[in-house]
N, C-alpha and C positions, 0 to 999 in steps of 0.2 A: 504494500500500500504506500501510496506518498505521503508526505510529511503535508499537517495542516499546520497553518502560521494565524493565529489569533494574534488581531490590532486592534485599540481601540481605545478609549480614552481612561485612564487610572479610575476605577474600581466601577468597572461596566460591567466583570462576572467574568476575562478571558480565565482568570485562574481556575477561576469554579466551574465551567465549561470544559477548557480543556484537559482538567481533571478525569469527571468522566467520560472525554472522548477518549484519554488514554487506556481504558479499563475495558477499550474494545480490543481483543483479541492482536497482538503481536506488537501495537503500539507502545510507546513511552511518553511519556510527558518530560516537557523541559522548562520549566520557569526560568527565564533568559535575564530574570533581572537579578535571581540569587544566584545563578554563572558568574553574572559579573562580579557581582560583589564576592564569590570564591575568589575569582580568580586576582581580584586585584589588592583583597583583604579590606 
């Protein structure tokens, strides 16, 4: 399956949405804004 990219303005629901679209079969979810903040500390 390909990747779905949720956009939209600070606290419309992309997290809580793409929550359960991760929980479909073979998916992962990636909150892109806790990436950064790992990666950059």
């Amino acid at each position: 399956m390909k990747n779905i990219i949720l956009t939209g303005m600070p606290g419309a629901g992309k997290s809580t949405v793409g929550v359960i679209l991760a929980k479909t079969p073979g998916m992962n979810f990636i909150n892109t804004d806790i990436a950064i903040q790992k990666k950059n500390g």
